[in-house]
N, CA, C, O and CB atoms as a CASP TS submission, in Angstrom:
PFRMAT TS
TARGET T0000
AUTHOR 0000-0000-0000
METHOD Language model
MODEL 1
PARENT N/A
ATOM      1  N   UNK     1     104.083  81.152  91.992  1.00  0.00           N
ATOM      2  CA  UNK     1     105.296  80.869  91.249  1.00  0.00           C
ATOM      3  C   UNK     1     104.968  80.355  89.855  1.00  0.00           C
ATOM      4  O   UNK     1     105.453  80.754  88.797  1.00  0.00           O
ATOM      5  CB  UNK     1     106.155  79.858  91.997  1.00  0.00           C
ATOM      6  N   UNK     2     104.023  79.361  90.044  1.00  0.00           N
ATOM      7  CA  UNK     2     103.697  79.187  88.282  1.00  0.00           C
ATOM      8  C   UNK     2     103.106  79.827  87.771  1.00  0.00           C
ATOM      9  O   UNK     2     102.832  79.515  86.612  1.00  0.00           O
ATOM     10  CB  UNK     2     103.122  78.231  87.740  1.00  0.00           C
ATOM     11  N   UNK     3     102.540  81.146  88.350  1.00  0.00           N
ATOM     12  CA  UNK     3     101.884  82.508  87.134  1.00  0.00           C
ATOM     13  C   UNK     3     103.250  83.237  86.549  1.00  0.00           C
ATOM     14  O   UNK     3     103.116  83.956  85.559  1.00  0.00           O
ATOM     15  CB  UNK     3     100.720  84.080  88.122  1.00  0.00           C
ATOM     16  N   UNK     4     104.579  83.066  87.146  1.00  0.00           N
ATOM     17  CA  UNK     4     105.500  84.017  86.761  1.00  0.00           C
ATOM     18  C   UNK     4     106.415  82.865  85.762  1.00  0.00           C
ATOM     19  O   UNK     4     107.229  83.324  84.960  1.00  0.00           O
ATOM     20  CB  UNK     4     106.341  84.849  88.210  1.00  0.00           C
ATOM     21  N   UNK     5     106.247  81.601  85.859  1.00  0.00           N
ATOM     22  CA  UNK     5     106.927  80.672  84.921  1.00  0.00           C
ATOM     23  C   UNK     5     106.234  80.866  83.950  1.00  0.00           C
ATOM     24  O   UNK     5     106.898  80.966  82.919  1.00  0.00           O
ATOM     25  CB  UNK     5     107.056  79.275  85.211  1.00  0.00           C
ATOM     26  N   UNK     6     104.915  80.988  83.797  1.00  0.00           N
ATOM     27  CA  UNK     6     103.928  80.729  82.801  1.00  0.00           C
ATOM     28  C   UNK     6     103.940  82.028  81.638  1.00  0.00           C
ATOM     29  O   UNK     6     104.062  81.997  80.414  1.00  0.00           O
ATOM     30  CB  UNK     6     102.431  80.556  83.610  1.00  0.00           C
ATOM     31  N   UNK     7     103.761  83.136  82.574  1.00  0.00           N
ATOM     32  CA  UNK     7     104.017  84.602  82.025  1.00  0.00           C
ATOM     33  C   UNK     7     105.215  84.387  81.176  1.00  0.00           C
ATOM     34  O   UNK     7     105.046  84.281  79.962  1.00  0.00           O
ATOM     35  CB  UNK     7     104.308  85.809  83.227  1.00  0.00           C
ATOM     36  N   UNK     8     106.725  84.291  81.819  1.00  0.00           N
ATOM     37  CA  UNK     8     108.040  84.185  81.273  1.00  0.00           C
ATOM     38  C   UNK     8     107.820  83.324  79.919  1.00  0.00           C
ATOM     39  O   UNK     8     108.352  83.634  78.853  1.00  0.00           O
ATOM     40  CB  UNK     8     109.096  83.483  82.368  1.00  0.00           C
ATOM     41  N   UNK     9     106.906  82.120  80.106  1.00  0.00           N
ATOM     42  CA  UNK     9     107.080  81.127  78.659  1.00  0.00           C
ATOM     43  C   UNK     9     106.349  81.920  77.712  1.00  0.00           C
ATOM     44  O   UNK     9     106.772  81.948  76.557  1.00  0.00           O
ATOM     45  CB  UNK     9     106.359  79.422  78.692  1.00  0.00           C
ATOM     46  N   UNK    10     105.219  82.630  78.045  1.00  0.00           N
ATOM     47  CA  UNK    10     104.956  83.209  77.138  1.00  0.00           C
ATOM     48  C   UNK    10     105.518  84.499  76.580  1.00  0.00           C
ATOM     49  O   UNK    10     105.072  84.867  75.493  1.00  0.00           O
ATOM     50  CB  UNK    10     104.008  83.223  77.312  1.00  0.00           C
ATOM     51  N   UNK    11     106.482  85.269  77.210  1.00  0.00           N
ATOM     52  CA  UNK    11     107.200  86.473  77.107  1.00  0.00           C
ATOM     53  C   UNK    11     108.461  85.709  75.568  1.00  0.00           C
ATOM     54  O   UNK    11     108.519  86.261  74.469  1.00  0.00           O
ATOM     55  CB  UNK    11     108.052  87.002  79.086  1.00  0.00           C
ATOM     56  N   UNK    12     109.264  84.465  75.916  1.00  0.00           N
ATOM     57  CA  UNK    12     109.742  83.704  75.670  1.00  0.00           C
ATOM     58  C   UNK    12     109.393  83.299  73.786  1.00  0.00           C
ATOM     59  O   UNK    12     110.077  83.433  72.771  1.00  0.00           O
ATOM     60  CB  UNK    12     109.425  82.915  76.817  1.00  0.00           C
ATOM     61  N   UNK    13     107.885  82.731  74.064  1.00  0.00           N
ATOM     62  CA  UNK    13     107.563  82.292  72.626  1.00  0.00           C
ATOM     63  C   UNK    13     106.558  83.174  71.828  1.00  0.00           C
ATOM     64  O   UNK    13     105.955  82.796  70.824  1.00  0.00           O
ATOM     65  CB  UNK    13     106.981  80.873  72.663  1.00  0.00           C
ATOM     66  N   UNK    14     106.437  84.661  72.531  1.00  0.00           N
ATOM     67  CA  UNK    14     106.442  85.944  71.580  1.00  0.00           C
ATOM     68  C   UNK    14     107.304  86.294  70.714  1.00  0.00           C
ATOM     69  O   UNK    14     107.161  86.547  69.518  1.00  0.00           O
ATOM     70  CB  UNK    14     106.434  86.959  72.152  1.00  0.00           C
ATOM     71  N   UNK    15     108.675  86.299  71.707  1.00  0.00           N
ATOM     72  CA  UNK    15     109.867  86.829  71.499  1.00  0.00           C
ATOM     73  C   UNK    15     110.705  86.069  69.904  1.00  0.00           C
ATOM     74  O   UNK    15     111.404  86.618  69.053  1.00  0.00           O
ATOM     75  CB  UNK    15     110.675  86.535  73.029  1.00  0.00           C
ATOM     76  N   UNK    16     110.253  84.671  70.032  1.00  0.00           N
ATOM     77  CA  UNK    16     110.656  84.228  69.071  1.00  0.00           C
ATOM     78  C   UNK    16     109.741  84.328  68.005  1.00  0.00           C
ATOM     79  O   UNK    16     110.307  84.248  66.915  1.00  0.00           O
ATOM     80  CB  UNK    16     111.049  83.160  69.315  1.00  0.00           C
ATOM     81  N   UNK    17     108.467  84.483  67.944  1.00  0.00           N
ATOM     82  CA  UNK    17     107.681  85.531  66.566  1.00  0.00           C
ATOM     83  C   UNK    17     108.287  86.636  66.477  1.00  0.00           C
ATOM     84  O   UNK    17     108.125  87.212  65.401  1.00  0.00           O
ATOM     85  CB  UNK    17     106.074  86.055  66.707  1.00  0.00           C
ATOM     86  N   UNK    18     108.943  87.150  67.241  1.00  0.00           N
ATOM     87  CA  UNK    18     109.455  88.601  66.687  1.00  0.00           C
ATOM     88  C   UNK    18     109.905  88.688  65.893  1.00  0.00           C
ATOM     89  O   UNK    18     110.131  87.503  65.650  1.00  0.00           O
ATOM     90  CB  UNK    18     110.148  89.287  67.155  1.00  0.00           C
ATOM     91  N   UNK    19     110.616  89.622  64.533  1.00  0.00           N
ATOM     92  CA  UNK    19     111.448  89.529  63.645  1.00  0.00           C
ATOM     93  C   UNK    19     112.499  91.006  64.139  1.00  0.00           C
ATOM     94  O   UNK    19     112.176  92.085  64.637  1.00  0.00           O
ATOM     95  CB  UNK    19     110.614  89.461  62.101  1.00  0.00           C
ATOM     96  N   UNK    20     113.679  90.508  63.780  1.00  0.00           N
ATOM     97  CA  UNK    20     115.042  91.658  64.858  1.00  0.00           C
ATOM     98  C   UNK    20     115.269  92.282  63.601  1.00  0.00           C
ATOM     99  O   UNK    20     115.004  91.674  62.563  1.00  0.00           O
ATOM    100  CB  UNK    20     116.927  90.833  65.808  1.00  0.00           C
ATOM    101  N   UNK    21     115.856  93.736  63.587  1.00  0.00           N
ATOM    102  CA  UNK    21     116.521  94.119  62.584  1.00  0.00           C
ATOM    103  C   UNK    21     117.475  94.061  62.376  1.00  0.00           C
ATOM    104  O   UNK    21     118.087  95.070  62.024  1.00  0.00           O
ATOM    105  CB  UNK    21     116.463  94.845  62.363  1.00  0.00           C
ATOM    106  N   UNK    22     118.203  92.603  62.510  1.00  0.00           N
ATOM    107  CA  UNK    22     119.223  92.524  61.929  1.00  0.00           C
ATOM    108  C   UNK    22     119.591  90.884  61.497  1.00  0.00           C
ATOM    109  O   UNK    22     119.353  89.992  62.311  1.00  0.00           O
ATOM    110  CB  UNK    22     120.139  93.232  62.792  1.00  0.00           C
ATOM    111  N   UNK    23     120.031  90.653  60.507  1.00  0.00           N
ATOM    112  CA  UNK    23     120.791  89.559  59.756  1.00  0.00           C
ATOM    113  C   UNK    23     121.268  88.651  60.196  1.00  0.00           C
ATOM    114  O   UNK    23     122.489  88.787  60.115  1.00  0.00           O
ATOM    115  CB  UNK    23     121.644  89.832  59.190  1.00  0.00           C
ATOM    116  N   UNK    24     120.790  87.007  61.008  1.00  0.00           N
ATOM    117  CA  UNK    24     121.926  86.484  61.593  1.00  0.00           C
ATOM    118  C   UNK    24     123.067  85.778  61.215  1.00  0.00           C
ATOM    119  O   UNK    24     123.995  85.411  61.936  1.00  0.00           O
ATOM    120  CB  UNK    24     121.597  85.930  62.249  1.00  0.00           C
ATOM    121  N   UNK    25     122.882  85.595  59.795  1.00  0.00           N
ATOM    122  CA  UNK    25     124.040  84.861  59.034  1.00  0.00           C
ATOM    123  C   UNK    25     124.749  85.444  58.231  1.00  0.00           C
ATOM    124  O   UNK    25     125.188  84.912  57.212  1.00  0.00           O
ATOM    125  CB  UNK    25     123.713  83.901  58.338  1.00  0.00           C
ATOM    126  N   UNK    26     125.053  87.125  58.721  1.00  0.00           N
ATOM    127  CA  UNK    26     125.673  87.892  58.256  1.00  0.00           C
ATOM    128  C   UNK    26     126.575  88.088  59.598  1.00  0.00           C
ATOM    129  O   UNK    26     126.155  87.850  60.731  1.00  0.00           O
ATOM    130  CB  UNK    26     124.885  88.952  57.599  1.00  0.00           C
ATOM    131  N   UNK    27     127.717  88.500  59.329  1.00  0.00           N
ATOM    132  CA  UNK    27     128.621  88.914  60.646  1.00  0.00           C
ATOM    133  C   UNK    27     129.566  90.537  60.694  1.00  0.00           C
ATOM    134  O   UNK    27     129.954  91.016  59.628  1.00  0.00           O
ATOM    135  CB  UNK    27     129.858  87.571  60.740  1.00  0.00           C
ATOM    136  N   UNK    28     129.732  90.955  61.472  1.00  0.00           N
ATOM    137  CA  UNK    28     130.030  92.421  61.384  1.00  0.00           C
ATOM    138  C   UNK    28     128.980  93.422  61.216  1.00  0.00           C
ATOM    139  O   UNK    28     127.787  93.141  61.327  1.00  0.00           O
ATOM    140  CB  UNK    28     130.858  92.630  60.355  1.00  0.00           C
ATOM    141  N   UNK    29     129.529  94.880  60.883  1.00  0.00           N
ATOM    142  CA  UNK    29     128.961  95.646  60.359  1.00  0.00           C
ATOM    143  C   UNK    29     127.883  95.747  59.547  1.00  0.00           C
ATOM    144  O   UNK    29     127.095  96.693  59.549  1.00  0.00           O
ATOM    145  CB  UNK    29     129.554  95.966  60.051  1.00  0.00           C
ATOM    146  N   UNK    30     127.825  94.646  58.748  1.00  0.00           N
ATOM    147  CA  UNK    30     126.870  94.323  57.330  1.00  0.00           C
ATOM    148  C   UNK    30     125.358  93.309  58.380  1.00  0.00           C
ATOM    149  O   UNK    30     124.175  93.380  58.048  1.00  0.00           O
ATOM    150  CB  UNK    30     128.180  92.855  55.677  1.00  0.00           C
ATOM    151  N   UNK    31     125.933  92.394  59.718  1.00  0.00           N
ATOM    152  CA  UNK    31     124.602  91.900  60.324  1.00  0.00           C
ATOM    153  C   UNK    31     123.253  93.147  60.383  1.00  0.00           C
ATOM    154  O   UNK    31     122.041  93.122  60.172  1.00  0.00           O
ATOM    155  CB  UNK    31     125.033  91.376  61.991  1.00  0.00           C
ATOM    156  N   UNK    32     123.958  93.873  60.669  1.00  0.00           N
ATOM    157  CA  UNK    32     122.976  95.310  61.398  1.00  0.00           C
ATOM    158  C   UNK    32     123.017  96.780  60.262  1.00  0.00           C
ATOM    159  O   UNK    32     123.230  97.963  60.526  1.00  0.00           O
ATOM    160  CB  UNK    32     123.971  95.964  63.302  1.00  0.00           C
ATOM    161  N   UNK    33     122.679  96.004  58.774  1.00  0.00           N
ATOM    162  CA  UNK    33     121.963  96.754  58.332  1.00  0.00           C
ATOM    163  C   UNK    33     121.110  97.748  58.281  1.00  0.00           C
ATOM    164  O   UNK    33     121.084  98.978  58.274  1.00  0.00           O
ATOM    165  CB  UNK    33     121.785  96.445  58.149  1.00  0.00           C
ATOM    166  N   UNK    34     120.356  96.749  58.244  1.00  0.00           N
ATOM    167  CA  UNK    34     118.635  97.609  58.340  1.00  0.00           C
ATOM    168  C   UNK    34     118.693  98.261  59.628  1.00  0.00           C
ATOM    169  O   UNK    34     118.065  99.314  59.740  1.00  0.00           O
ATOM    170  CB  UNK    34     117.016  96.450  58.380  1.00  0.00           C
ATOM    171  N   UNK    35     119.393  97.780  60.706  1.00  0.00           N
ATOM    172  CA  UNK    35     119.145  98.856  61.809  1.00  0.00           C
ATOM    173  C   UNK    35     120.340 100.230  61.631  1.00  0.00           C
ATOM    174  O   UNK    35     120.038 101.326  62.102  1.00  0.00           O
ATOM    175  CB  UNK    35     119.352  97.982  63.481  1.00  0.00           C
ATOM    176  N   UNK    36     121.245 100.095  61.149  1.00  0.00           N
ATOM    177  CA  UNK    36     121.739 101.422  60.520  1.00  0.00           C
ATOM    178  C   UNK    36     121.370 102.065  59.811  1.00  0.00           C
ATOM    179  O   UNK    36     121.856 103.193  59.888  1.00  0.00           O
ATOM    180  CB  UNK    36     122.533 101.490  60.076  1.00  0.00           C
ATOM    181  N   UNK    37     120.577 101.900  58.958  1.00  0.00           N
ATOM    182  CA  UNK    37     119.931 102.520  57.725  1.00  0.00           C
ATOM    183  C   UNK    37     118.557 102.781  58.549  1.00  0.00           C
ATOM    184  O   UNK    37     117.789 103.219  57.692  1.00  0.00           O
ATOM    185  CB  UNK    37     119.821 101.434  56.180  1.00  0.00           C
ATOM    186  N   UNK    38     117.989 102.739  59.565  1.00  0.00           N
ATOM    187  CA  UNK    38     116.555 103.106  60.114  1.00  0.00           C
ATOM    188  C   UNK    38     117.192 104.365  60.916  1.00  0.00           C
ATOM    189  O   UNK    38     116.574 105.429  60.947  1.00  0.00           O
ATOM    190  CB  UNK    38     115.627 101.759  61.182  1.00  0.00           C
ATOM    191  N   UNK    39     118.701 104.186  61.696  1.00  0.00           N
ATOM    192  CA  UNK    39     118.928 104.825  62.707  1.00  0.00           C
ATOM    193  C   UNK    39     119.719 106.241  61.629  1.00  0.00           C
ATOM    194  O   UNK    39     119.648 107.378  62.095  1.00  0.00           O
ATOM    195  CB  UNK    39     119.865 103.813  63.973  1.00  0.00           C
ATOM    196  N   UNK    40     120.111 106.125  60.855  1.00  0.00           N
ATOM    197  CA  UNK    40     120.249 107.065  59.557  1.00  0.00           C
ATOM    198  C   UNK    40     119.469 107.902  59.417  1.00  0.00           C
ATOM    199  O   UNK    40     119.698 109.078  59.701  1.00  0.00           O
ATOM    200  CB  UNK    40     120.193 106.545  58.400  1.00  0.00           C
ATOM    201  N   UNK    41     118.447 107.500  58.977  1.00  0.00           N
ATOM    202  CA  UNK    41     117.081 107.640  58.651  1.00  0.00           C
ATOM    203  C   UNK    41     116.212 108.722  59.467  1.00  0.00           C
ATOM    204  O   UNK    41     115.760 109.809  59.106  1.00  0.00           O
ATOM    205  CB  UNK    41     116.503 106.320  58.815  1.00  0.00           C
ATOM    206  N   UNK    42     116.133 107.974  60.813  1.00  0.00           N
ATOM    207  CA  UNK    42     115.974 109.282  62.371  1.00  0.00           C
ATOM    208  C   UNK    42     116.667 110.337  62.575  1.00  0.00           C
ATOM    209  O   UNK    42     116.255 111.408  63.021  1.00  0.00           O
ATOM    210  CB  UNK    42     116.312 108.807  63.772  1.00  0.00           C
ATOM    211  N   UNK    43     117.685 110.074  62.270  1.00  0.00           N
ATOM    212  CA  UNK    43     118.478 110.820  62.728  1.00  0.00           C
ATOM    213  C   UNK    43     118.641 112.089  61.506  1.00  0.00           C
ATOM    214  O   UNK    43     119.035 113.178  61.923  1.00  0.00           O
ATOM    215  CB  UNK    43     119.711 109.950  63.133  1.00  0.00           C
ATOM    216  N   UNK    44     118.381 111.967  60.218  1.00  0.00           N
ATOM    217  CA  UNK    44     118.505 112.545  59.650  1.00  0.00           C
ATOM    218  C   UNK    44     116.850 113.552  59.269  1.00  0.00           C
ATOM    219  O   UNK    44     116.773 114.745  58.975  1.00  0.00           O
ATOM    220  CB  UNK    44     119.266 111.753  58.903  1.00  0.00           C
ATOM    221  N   UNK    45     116.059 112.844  59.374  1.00  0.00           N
ATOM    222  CA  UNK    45     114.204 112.966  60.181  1.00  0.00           C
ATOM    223  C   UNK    45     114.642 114.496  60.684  1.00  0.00           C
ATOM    224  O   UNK    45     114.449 115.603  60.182  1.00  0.00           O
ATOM    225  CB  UNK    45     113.596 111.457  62.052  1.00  0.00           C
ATOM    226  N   UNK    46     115.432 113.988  62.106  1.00  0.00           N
ATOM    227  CA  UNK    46     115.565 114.881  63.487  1.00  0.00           C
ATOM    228  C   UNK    46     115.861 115.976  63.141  1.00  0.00           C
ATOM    229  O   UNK    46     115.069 116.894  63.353  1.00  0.00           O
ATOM    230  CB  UNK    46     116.542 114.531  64.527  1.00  0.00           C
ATOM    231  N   UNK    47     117.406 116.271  62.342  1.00  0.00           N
ATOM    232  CA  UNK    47     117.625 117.128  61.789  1.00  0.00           C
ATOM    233  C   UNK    47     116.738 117.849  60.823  1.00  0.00           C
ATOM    234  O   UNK    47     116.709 119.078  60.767  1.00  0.00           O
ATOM    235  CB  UNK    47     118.480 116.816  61.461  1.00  0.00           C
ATOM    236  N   UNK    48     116.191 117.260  60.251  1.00  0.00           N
ATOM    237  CA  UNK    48     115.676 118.246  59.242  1.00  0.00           C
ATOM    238  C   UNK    48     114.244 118.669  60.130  1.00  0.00           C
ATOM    239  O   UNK    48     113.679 119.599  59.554  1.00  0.00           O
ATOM    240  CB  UNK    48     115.399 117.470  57.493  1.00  0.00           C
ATOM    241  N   UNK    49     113.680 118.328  61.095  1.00  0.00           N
ATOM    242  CA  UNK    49     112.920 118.681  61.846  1.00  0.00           C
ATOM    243  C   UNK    49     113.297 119.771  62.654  1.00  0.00           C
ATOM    244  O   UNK    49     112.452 120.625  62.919  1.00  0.00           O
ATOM    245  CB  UNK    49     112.596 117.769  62.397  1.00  0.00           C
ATOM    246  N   UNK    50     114.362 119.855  63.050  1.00  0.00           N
ATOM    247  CA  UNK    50     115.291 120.518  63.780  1.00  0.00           C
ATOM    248  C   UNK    50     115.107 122.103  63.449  1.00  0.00           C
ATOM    249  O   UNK    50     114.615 123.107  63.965  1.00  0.00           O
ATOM    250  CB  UNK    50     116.721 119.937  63.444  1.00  0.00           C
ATOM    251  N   UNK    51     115.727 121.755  62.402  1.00  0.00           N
ATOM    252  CA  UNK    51     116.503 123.114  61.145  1.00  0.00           C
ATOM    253  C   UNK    51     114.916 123.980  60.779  1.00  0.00           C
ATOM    254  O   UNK    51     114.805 125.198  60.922  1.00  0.00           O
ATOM    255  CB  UNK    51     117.456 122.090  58.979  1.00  0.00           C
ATOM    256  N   UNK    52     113.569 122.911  60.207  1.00  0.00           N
ATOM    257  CA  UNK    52     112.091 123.354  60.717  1.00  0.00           C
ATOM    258  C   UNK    52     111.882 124.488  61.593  1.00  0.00           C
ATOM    259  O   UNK    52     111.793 125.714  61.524  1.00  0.00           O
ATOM    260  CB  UNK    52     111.477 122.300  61.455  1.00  0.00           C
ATOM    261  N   UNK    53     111.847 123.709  62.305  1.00  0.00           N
ATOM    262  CA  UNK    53     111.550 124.686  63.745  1.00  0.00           C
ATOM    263  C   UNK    53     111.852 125.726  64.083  1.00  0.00           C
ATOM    264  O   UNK    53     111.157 126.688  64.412  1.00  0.00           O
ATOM    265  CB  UNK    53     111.899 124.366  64.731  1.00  0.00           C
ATOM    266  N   UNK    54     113.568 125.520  63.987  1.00  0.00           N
ATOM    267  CA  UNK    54     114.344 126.719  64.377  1.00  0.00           C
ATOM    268  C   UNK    54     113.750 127.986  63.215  1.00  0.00           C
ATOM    269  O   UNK    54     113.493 129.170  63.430  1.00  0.00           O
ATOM    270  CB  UNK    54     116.206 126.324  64.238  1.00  0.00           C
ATOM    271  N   UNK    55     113.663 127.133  61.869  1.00  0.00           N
ATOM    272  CA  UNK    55     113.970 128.550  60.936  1.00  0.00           C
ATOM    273  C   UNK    55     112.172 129.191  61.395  1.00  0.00           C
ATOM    274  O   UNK    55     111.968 130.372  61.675  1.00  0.00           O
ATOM    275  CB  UNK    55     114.389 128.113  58.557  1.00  0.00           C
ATOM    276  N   UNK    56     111.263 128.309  61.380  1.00  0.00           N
ATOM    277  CA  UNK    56     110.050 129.277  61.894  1.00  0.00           C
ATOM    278  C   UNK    56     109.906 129.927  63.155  1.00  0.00           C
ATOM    279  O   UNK    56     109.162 130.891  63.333  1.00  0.00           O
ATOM    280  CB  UNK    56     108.922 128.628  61.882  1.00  0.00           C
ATOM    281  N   UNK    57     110.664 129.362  64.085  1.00  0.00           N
ATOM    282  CA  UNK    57     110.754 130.160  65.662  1.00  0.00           C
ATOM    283  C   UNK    57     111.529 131.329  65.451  1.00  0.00           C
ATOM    284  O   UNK    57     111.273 132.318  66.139  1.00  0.00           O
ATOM    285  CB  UNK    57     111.559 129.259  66.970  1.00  0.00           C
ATOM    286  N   UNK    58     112.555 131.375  64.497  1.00  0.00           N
ATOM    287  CA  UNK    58     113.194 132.450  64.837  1.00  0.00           C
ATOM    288  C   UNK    58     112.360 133.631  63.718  1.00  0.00           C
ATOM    289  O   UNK    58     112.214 134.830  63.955  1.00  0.00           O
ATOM    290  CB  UNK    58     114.942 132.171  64.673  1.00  0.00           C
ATOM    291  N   UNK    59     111.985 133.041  62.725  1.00  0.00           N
ATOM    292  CA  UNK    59     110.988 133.819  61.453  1.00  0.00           C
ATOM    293  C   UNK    59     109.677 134.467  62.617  1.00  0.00           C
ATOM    294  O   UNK    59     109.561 135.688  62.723  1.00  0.00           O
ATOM    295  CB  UNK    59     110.122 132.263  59.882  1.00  0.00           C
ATOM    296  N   UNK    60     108.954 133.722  63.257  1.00  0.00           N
ATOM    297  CA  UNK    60     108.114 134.475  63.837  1.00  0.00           C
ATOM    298  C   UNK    60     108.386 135.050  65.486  1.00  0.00           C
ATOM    299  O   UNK    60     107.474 135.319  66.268  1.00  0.00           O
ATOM    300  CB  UNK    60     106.961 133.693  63.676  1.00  0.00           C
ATOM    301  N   UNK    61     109.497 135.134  65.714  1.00  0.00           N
ATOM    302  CA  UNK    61     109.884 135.623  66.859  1.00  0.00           C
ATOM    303  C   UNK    61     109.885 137.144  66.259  1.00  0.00           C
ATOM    304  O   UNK    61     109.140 138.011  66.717  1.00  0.00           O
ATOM    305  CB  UNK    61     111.291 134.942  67.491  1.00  0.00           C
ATOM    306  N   UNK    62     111.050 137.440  64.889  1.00  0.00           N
ATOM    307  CA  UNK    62     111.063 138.635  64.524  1.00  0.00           C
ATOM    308  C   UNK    62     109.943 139.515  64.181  1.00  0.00           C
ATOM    309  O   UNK    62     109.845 140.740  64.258  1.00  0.00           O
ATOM    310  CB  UNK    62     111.728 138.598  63.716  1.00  0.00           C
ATOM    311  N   UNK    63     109.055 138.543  63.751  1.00  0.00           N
ATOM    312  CA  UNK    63     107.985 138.935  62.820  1.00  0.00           C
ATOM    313  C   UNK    63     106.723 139.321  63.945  1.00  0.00           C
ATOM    314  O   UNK    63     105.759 139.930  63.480  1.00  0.00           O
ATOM    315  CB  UNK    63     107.593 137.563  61.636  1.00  0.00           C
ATOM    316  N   UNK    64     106.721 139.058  65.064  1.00  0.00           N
ATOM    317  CA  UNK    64     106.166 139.509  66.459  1.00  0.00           C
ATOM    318  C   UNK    64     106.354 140.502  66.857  1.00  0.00           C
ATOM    319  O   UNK    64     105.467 141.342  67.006  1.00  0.00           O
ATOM    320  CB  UNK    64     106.452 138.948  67.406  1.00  0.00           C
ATOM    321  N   UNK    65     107.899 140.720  67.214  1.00  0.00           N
ATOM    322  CA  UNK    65     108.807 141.572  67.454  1.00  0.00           C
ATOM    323  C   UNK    65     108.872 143.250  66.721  1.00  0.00           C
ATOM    324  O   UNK    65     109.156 144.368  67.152  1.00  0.00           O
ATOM    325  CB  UNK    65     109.886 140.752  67.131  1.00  0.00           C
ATOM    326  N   UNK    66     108.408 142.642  65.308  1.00  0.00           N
ATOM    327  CA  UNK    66     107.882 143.928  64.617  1.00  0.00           C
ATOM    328  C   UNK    66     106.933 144.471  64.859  1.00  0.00           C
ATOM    329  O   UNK    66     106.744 145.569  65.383  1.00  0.00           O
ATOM    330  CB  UNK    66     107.696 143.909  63.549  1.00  0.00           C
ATOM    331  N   UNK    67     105.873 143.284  64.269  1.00  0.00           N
ATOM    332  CA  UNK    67     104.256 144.021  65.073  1.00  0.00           C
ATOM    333  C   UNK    67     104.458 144.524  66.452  1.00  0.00           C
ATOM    334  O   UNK    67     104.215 145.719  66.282  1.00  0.00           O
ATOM    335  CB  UNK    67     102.873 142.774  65.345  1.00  0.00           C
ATOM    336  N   UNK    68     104.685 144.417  67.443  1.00  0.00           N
ATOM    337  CA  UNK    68     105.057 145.068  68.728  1.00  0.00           C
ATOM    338  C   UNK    68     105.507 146.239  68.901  1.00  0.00           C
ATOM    339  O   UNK    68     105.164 147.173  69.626  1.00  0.00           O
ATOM    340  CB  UNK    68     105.837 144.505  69.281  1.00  0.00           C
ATOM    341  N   UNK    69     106.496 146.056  67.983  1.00  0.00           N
ATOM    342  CA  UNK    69     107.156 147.589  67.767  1.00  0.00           C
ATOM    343  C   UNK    69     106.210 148.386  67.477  1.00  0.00           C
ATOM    344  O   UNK    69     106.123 149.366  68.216  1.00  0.00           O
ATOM    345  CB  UNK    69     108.200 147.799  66.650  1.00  0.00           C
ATOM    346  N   UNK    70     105.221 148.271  66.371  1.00  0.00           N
ATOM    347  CA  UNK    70     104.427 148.823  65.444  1.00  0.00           C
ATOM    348  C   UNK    70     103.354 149.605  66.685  1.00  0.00           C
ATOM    349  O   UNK    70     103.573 150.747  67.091  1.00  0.00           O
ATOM    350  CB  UNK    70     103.735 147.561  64.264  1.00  0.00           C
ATOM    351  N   UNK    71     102.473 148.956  67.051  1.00  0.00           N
ATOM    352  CA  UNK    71     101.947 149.004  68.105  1.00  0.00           C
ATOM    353  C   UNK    71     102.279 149.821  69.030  1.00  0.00           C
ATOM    354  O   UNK    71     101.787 150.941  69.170  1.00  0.00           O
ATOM    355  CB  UNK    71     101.944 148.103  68.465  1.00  0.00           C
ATOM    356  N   UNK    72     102.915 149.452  69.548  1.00  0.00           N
ATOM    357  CA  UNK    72     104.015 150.202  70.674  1.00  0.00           C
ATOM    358  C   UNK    72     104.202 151.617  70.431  1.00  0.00           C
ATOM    359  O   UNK    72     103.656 152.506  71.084  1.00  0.00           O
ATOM    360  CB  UNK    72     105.573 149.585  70.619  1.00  0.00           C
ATOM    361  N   UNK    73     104.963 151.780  69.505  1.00  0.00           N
ATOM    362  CA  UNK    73     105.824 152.907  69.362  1.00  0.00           C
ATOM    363  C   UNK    73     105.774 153.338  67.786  1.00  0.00           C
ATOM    364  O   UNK    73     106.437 154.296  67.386  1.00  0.00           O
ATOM    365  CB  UNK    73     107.340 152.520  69.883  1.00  0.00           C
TER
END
């Protein structure tokens, strides 16, 4: 029992070195800044990662698709 009190105090006074992304003497919308503007940020990352991908998967799907032909027939 006191390895799991001991663990917890230290889980405890990590937690308070941590730094949160967000503001505590700000209230509303404006506390959680920086974590809107990170989650912005990803999300907009994602997309353009997204749009990546797709445009080369579908660029070398065709571009396969030809050579094959070529080959082929």
């Amino acid at each position: 029992m006191s390895r799991i009190r001991a663990y917890l105090g230290e889980v405890i006074i990590e937690l308070k070195k941590a730094t949160w992304p967000w503001d505590p003497k700000e209230k509303g919308f404006a506390k959680y800044k920086e974590l809107n503007d990170s989650t912005l940020v990803v999300l907009i990352a994602m997309l353009l990662l997204g749009a990546f991908v797709a445009f080369f998967d579908t660029s070398f799907r065709e571009a396969f698709q030809a050579i094959a032909n070529l080959l082929v027939g």
